[in-house]
MARTI-358227 format. One line per 3 residues: number of its first residue (from 1); their letters; for each residue z, x, y of N, C-alpha, C, O. Coordinates in Angstrom, 2 decimals. Atoms other than C-alpha are relative to their C-alpha. Layout:
NUM) a) Z:X:Y:Z:X:Y:Z:X:Y:Z:X:Y ~ ...
END
This chain:
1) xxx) -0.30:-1.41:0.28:15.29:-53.11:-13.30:0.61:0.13:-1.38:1.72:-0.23:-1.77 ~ -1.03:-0.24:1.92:15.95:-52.15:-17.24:0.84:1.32:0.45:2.03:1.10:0.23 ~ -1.09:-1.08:0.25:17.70:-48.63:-16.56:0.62:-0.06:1.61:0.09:0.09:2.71
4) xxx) -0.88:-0.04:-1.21:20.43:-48.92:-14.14:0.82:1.47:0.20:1.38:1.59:1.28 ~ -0.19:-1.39:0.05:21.54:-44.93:-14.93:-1.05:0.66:-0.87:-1.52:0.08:-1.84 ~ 0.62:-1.25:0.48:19.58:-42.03:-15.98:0.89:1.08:-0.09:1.39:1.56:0.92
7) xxx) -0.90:-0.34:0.11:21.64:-40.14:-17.42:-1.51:2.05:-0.36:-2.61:2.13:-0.90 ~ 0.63:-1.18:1.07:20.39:-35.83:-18.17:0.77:0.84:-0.19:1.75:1.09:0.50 ~ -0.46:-1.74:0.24:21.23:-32.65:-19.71:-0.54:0.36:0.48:-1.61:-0.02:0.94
10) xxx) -0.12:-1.41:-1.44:21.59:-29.62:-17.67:-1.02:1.05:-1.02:-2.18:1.22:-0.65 ~ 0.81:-1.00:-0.08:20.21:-26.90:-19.85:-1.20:-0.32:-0.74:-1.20:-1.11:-1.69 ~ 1.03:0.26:0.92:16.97:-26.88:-21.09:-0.86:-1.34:0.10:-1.84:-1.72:-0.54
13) xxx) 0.35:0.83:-0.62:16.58:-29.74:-19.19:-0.37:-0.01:1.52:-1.50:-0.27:1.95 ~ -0.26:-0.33:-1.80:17.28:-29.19:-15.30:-0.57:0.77:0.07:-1.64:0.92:0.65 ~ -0.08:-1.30:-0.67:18.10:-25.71:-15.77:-1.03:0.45:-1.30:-1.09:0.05:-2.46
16) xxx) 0.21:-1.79:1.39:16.32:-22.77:-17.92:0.92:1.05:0.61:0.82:1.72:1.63 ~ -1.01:-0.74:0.32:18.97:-21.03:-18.37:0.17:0.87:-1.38:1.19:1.52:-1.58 ~ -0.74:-0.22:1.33:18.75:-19.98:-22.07:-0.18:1.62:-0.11:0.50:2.24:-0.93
19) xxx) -0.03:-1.53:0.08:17.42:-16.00:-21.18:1.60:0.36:0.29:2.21:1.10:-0.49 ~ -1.72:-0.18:-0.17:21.34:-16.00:-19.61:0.58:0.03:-1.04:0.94:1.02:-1.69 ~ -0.50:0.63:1.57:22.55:-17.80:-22.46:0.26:0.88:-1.03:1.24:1.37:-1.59
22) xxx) 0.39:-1.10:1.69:21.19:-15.77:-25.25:0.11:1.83:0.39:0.25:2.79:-0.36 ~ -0.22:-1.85:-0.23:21.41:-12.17:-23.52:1.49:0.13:0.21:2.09:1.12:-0.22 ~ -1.51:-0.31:0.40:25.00:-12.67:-23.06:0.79:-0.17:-0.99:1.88:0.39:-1.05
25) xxx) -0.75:0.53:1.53:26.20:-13.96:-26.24:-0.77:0.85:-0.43:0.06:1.29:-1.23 ~ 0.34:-0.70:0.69:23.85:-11.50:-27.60:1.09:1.24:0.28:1.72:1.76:-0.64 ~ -0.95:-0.79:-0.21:26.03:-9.03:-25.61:1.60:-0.30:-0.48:2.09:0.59:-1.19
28) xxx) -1.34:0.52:0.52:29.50:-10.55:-26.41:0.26:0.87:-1.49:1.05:1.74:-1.86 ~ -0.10:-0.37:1.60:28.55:-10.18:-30.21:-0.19:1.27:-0.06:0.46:1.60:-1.05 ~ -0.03:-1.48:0.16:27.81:-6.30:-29.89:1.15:0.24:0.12:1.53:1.13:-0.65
31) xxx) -0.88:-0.57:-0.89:30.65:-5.93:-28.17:1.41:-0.11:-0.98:2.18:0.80:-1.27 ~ -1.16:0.00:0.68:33.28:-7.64:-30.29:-0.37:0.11:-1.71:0.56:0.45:-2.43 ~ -0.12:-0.01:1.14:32.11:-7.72:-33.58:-1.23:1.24:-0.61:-1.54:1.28:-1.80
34) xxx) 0.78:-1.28:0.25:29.58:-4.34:-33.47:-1.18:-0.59:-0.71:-1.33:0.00:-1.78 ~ 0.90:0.55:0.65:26.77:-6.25:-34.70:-1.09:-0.63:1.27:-0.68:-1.28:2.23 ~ 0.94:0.26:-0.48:23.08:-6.72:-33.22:-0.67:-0.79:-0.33:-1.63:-0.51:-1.05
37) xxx) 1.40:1.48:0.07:21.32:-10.46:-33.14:-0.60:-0.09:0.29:-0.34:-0.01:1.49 ~ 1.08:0.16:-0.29:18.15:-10.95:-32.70:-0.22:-1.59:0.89:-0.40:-2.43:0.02 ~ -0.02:0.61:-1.03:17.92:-13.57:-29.89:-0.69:-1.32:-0.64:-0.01:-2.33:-0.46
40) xxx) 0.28:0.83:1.47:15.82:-15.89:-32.65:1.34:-0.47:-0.42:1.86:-1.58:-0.30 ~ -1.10:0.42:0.67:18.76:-15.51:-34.31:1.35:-1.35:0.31:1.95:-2.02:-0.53 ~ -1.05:0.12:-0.83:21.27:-17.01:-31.74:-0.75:-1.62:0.84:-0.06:-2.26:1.64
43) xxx) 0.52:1.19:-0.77:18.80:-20.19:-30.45:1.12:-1.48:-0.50:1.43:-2.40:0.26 ~ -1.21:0.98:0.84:21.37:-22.57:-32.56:1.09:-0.81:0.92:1.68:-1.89:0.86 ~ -1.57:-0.05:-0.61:23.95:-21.80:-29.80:-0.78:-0.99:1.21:0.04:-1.53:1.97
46) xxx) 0.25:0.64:-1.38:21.60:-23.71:-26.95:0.44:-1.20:-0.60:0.21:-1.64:-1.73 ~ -0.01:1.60:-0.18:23.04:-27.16:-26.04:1.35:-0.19:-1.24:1.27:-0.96:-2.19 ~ -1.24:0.13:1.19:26.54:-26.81:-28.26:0.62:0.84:1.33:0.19:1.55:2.24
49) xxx) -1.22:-0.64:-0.95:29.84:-25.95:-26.54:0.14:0.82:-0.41:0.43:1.03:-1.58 ~ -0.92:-1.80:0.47:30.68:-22.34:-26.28:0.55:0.31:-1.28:0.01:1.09:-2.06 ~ -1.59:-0.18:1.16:34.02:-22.53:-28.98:-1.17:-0.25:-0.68:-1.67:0.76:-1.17
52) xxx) 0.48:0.49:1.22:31.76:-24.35:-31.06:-1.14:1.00:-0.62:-1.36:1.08:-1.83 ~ 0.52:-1.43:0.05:29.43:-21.18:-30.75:-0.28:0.81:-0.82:-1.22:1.15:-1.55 ~ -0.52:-1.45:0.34:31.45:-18.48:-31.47:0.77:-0.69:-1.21:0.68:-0.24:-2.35
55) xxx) -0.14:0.00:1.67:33.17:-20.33:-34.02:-0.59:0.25:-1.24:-0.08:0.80:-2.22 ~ 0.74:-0.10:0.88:30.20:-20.64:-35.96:-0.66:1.76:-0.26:-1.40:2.12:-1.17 ~ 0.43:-1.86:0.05:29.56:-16.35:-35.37:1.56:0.45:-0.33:1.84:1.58:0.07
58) xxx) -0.96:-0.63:0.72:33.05:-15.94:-37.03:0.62:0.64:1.32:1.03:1.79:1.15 ~ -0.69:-0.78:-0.62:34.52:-15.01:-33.86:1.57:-0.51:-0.13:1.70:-1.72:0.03 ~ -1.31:0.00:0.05:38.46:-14.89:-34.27:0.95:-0.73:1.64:1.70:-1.69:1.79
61) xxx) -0.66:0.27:-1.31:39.51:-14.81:-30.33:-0.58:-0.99:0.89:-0.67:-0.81:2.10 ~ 1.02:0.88:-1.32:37.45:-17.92:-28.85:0.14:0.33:1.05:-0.77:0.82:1.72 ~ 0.03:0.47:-1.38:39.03:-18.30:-25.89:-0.31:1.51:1.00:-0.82:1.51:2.12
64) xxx) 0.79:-1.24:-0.74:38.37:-14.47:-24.86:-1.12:0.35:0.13:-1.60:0.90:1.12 ~ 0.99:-0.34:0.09:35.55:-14.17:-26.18:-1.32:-0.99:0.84:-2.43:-0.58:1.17 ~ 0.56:0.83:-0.77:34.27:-17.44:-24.39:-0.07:0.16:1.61:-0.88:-0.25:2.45
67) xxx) 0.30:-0.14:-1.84:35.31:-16.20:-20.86:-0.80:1.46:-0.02:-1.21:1.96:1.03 ~ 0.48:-1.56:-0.21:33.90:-12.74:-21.60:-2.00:-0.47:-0.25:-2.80:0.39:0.11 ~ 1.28:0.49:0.04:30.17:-14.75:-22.36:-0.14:-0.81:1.33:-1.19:-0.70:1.97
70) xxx) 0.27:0.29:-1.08:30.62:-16.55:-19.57:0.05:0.67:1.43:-0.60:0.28:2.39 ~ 0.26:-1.47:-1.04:31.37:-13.25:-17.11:-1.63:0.39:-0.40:-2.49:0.52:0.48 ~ 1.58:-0.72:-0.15:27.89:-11.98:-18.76:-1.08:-1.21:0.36:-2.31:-1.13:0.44
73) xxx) 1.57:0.73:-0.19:25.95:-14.87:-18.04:-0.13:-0.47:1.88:-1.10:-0.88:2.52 ~ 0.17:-0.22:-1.36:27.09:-14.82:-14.37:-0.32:1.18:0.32:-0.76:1.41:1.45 ~ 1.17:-1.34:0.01:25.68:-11.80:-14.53:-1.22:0.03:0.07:-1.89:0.77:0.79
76) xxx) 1.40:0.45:-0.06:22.67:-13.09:-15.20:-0.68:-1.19:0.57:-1.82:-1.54:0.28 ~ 0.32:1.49:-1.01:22.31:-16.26:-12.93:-0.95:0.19:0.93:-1.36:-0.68:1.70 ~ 0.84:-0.37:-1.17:20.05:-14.27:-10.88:-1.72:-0.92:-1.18:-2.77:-1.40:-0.77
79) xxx) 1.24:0.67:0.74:17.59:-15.73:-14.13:-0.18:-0.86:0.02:-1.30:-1.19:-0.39 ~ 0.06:1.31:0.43:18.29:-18.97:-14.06:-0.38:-0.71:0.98:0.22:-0.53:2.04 ~ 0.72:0.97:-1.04:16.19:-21.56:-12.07:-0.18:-1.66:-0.61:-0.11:-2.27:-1.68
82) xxx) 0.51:1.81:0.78:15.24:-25.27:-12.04:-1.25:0.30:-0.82:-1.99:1.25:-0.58 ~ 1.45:0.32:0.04:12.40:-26.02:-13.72:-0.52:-1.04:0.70:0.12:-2.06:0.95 ~ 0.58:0.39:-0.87:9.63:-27.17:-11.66:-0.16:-1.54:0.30:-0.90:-2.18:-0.45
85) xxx) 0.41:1.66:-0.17:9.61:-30.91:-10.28:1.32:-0.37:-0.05:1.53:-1.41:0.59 ~ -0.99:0.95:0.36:13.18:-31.61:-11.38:0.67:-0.89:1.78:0.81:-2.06:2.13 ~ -0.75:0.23:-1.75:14.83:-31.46:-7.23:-0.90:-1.39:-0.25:-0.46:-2.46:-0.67
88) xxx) 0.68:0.92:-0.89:12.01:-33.48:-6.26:-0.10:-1.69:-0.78:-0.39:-2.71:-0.16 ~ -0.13:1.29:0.94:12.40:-36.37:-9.49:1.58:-0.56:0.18:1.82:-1.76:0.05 ~ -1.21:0.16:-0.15:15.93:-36.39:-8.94:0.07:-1.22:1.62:0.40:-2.41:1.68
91) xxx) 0.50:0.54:-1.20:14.99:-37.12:-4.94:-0.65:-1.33:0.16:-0.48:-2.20:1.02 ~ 0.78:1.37:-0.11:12.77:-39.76:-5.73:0.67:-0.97:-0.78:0.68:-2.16:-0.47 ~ -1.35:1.15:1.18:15.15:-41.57:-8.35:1.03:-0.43:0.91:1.35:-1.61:0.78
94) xxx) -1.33:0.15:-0.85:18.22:-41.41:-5.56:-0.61:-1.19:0.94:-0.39:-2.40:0.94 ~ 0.81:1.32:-0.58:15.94:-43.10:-3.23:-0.56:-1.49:-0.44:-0.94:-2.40:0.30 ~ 0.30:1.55:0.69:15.16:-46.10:-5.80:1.50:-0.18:-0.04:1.54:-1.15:-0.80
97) xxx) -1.49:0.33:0.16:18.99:-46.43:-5.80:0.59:-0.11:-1.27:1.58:-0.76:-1.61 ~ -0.67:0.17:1.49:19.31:-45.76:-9.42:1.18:1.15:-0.43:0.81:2.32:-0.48 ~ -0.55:-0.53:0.69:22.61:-44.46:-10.89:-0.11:1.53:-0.92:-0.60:1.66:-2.04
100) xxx) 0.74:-1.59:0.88:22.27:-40.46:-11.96:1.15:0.80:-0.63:1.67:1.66:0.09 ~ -0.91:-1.20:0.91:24.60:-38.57:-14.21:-0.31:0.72:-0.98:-1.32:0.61:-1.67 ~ 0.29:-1.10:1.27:24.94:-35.88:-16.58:1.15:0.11:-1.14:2.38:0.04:-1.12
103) xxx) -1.22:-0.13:1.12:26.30:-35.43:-19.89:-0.42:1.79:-0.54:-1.47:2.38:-0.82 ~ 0.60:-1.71:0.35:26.33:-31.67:-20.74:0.87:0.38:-1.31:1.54:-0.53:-1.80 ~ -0.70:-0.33:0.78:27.94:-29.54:-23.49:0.84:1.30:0.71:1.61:2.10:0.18
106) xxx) -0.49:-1.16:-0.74:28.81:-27.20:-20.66:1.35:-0.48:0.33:1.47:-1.60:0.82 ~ -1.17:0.31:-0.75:32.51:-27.17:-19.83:0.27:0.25:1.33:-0.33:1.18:1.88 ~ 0.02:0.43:-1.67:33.64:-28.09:-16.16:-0.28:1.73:0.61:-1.33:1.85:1.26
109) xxx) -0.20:-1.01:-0.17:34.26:-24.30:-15.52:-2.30:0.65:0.61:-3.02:1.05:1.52 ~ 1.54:-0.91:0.30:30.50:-23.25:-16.92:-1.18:-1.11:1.10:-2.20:-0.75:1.69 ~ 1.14:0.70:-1.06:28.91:-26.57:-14.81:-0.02:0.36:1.48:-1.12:0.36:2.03
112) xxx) -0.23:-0.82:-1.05:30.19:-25.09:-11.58:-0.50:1.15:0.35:-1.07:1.22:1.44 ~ 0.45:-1.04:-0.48:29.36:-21.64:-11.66:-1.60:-0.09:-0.56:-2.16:0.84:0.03 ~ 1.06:-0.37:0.61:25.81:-21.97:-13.61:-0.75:-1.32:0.84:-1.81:-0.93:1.34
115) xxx) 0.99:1.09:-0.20:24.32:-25.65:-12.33:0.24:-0.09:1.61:-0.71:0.02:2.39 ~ -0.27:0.55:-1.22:26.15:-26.50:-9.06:-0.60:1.08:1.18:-0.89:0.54:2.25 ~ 0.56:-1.23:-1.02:24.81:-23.03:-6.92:-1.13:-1.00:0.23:-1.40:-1.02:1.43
118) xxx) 1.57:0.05:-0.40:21.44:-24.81:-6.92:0.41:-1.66:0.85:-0.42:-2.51:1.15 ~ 0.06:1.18:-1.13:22.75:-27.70:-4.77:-0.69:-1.22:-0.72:-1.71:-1.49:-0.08 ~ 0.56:0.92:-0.20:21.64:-30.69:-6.37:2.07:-0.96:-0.74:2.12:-1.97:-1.44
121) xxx) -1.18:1.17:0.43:25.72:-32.28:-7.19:0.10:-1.38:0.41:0.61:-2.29:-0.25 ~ -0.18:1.05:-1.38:25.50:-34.77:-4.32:-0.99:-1.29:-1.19:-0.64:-2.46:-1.34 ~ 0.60:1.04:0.76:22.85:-36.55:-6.87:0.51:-0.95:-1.29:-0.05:-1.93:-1.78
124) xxx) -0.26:0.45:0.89:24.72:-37.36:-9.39:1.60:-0.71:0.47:2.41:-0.30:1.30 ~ -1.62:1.47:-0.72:27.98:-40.66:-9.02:0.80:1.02:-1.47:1.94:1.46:-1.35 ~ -1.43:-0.24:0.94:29.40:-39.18:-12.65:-0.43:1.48:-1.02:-1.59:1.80:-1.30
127) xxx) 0.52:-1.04:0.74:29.50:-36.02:-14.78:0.49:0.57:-0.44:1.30:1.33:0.10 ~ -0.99:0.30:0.89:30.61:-35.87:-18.14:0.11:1.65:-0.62:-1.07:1.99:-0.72 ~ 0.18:-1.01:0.48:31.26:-32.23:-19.62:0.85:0.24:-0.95:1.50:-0.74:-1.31
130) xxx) -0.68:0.12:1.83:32.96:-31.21:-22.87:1.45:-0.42:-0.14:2.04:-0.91:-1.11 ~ -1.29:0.05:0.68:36.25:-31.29:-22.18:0.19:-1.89:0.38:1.18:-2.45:-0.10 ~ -0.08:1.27:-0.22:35.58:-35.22:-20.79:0.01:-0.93:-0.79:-0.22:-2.08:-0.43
133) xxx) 0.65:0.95:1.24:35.23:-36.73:-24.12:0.73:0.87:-1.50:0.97:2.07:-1.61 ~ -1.25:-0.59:0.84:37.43:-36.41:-27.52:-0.83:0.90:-1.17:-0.32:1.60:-2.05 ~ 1.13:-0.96:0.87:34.11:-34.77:-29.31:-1.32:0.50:0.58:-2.09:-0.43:0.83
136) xxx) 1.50:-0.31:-0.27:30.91:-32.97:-28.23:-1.44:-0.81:-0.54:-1.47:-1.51:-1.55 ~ 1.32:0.48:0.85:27.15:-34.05:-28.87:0.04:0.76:-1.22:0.72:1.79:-1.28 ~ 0.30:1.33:0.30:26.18:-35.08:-31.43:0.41:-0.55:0.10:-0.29:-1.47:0.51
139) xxx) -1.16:1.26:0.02:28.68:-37.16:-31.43:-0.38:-1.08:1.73:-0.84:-0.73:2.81 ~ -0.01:1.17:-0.63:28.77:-40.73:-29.59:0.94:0.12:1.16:0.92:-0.72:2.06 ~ -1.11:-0.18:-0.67:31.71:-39.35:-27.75:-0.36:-0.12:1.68:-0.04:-1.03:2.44
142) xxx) 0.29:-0.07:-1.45:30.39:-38.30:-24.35:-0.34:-1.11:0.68:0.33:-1.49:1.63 ~ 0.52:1.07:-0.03:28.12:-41.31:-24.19:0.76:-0.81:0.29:0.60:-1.34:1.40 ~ -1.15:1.01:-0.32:31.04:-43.53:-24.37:0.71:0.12:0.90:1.17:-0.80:1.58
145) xxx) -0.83:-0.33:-1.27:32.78:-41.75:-22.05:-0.08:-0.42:1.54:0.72:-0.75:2.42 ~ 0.49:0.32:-0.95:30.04:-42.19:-19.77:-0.18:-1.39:0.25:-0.50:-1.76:1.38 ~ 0.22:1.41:0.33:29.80:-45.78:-20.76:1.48:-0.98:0.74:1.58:-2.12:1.20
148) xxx) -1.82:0.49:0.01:33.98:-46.19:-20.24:-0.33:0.06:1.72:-0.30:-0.77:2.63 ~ -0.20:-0.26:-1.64:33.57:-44.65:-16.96:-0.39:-0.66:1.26:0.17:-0.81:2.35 ~ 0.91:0.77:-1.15:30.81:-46.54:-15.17:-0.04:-1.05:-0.13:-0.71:-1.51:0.79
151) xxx) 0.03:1.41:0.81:31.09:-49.81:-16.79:-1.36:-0.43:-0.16:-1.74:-1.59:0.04 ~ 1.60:0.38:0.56:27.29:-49.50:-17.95:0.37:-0.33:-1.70:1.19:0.12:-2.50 ~ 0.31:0.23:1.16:26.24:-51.13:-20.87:-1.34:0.99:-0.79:-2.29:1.45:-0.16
154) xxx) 0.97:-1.04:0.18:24.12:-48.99:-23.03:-1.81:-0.79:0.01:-2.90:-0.26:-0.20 ~ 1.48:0.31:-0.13:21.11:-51.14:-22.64:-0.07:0.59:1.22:-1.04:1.34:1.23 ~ 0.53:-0.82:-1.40:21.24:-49.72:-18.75:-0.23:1.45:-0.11:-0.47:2.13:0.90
157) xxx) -0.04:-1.57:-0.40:21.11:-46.25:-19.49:-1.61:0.35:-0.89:-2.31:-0.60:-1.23 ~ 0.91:-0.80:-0.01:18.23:-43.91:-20.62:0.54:1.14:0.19:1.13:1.49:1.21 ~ -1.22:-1.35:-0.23:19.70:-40.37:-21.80:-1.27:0.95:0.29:-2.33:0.70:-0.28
160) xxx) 1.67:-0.83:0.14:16.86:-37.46:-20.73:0.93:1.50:-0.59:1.88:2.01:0.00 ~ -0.21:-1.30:0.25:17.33:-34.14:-22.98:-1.12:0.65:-0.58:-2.34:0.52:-0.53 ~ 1.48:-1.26:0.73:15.51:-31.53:-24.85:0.75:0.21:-1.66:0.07:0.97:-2.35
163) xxx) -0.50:-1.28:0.90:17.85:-30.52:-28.02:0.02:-1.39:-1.45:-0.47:-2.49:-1.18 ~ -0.17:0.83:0.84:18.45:-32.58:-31.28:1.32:-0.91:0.24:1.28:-2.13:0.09 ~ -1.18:0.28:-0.59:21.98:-33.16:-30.12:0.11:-1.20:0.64:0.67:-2.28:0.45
166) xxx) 0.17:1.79:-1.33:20.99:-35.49:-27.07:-0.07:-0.97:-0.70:0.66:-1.95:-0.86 ~ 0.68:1.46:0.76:18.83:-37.42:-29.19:0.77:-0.81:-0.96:0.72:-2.03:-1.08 ~ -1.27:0.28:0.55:21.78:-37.45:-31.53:1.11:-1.39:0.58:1.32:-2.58:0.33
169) xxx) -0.91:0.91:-0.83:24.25:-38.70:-29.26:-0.59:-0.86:0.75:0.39:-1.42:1.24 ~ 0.45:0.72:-0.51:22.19:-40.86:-27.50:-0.06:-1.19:-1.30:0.48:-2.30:-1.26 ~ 0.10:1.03:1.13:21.36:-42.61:-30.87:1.00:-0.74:-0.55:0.90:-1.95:-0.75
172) xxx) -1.41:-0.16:0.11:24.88:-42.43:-31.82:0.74:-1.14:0.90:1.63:-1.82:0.39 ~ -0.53:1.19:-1.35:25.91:-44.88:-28.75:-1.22:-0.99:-0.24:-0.58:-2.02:-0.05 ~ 0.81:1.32:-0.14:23.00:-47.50:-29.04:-0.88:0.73:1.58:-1.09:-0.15:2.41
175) xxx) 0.61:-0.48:-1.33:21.24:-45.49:-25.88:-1.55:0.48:-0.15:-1.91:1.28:-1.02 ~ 1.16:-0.23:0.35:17.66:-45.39:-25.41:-0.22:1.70:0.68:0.60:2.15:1.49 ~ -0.23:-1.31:0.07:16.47:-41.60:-25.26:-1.24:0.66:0.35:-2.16:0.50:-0.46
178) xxx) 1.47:-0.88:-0.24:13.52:-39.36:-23.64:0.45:1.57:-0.24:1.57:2.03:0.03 ~ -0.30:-0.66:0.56:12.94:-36.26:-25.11:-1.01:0.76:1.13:-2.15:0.30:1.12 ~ 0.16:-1.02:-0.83:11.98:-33.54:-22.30:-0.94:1.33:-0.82:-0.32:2.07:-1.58
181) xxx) 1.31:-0.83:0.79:8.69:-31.22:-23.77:-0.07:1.82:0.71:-0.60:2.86:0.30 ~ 0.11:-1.38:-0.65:9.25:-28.34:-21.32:1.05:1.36:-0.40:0.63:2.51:-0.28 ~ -1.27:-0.54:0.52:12.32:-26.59:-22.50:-0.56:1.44:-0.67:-1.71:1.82:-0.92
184) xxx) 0.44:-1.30:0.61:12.39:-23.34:-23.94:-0.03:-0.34:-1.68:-0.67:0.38:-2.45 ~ 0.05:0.57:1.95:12.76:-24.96:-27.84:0.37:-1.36:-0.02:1.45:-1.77:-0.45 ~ -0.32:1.10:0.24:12.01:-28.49:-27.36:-0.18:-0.30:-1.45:-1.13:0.14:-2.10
187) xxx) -0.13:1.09:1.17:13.05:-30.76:-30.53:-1.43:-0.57:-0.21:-1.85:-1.61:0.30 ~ 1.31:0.96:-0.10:9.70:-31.56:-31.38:-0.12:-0.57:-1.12:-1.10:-1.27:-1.36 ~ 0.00:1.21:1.18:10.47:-33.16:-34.48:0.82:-1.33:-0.01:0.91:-2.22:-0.86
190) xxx) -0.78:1.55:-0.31:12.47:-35.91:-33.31:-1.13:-0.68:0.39:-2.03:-0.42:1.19 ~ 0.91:0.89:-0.85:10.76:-38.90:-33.20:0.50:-1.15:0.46:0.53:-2.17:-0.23 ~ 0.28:0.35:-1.21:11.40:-40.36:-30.40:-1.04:-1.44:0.92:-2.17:-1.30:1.37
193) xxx) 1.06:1.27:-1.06:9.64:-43.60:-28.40:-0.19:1.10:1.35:-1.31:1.38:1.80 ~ 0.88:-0.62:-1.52:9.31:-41.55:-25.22:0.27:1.70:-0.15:1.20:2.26:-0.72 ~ 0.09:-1.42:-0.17:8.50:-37.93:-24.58:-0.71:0.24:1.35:-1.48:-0.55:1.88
196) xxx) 0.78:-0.31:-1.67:7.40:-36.13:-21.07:-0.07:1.05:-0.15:0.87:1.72:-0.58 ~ 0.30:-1.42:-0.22:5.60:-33.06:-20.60:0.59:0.83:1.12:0.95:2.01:1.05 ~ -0.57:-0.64:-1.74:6.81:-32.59:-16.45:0.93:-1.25:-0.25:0.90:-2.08:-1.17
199) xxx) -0.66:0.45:-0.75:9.42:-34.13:-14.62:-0.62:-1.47:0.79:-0.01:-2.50:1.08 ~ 0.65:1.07:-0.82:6.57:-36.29:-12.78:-0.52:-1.58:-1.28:-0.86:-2.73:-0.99 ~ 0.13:0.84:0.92:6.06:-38.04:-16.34:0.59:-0.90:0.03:0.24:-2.08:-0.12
202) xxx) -0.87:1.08:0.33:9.39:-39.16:-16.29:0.14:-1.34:1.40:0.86:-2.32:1.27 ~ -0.09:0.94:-0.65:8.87:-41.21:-13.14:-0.85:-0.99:0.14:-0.59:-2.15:0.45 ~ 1.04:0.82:0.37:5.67:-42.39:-13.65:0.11:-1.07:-1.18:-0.57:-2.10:-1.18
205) xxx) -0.50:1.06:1.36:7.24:-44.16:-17.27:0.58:-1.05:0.50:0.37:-2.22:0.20 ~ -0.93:1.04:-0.05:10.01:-45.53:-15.37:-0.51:-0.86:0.81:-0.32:-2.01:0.41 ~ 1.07:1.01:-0.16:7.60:-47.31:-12.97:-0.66:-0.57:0.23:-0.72:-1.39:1.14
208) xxx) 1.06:0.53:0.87:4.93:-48.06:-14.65:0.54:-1.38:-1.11:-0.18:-2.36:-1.31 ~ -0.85:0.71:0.90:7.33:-50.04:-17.13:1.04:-0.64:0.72:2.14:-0.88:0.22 ~ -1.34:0.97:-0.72:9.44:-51.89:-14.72:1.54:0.75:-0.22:2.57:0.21:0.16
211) xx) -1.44:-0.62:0.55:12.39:-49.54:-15.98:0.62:0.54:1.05:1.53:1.31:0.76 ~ -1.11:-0.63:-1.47:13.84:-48.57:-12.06:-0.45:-1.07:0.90:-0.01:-1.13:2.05
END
């Protein structure tokens, strides 16, 4: 067995989530700073922590302005679904007895109310979220965290995302890295050794390749 964890990101990975995402932070920004973004405009913010956000939109009050984006996007959770195949790849991975966690940029708060409704927590042994680690993706930080935590070496892991970030931090730690094609704005200029169109890709790689 080469990957002893599979490690993924939540949005844009799991979840589509980013109509939530982007219609509430589009709302936020009307709201506090009277100004209308074009939803284009605002794609930047997928797969980056909140603060790190609104910092970059000049907002003054993070921490209000961060729970007041996260009230509108439970607002909108009625949008957000798996994408198709993930339950059932997840299911079939648990059953090979391989190691499943997540590294997100979502803080504990936002992984609770936005990922955990859809019932799949029970799958995952560890799960690392922003405030778990002394820097966000890109950065090596999380990775390590996850590395500290489980006592995996990074040859066992395999990180699965969609954003430049992952691929970032995955690289960043010595971690080999699949880059997820379904997403609402996959990274398609990273290059990458592995890429998957579905969910059923990624199990067919791992094996096909002795890698579970």
């Amino acid at each position: 067995m080469k990957y002893k964890h599979i490690i993924f990101d939540i949005d844009g990975t799991m979840l589509d989530s980013a109509y939530a995402d982007l219609m509430a932070l589009q709302k936020v920004l009307w709201e506090l700073q009277n100004k209308r973004y074009e939803i284009s405009d605002l794609h930047f913010a997928l797969g980056i922590p909140s603060e790190v956000a609104l910092r970059q939109l000049d907002i003054e009050d993070i921490p209000m302005a961060s729970k007041l984006w996260s009230d509108y996007t439970k607002e909108l959770s009625y949008t957000m679904k798996l994408f198709d195949g993930i339950k059932e790849l997840l299911i079939e991975l648990s059953d090979k007895g391989v190691k499943l966690g997540i590294i997100t940029s979502k803080n504990r708060s936002e992984y609770f109310n936005d990922f955990s409704p859809f019932g799949l927590d029970a799958y995952f042994d560890t799960v690392i979220t922003v405030e778990d680690s002394i820097s966000p993706k890109p950065s090596a930080a999380p990775m390590i965290s996850y590395l500290t935590k489980t006592g995996a070496s990074p040859q066992d892991v395999i990180y699965i995302g969609d954003t430049l970030y992952d691929w970032e931090c995955a690289q960043n730690a010595g971690v080999d890295f699949g880059l997820v094609m379904w997403g609402s704005h996959p990274a398609k200029q990273i290059n990458t050794a592995y890429s998957f169109k579905t969910p059923e890709e990624i199990l067919s790689f791992l094996i096909n390749n002795n890698s579970i």
